[in-house]
Steps between C-alpha positions, in 0.01 A plus 500: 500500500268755339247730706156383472169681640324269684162503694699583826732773376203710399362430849786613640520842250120581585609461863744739419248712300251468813733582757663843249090593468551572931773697471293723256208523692695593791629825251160541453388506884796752552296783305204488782532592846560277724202256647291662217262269347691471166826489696336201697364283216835574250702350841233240525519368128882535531446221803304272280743509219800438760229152626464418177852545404635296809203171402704516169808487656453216691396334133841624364682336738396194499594490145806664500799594738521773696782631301349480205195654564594796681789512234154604284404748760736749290154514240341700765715774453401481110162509559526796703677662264240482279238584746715804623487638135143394388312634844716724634685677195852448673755549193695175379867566437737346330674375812149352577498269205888397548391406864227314350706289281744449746197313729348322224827303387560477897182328514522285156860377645370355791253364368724329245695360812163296596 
């Protein structure tokens, strides 16, 4: 059975994309001291990304199984890496994009099992 992107897989990936955004505003919140007012509202927007991201989730699995979806959670990682490079100037290795591939056809061959 082919792949296809449906209305509910890119929920789930913008889930994925919404709950990767907390994890960079949390690397944000680590470069003011602590209780600081930008330290406070980077930890607060982190929180409503992880409330948003855990409505979606609920959506996700109603649609799919548990399995399946958090077999998807490995796209987090990808969108970090991005966001680790584009924000943050970490360096991307070559070892980075092997690991990379190795998630995506992890992810595509579960999904093919659905």
């Amino acid at each position: 059975m082919p792949f296809t992107v449906s209305t509910d897989f890119l929920l789930l990936q913008a889930a994925y994309l919404i709950f990767s955004a907390a994890s960079v505003l949390l690397k944000f919140a680590s470069g003011h001291p602590p209780f600081s007012s930008p330290f406070l509202a980077l930890c607060a927007g982190s929180l409503a990304c992880l409330f948003i991201f855990a409505l979606a989730w609920q959506q996700a699995l109603r649609k799919y199984d548990l399995m399946t979806a958090y077999a998807w959670r490995g796209a987090m990682f990808l969108w970090t890496f991005l966001w680790s490079a584009l924000f943050f100037g970490e360096t991307i290795t070559w070892s980075n994009f092997f690991g990379a591939a190795v998630i995506i056809a992890g992810m595509i061959l579960v999904a093919r099992g659905e």
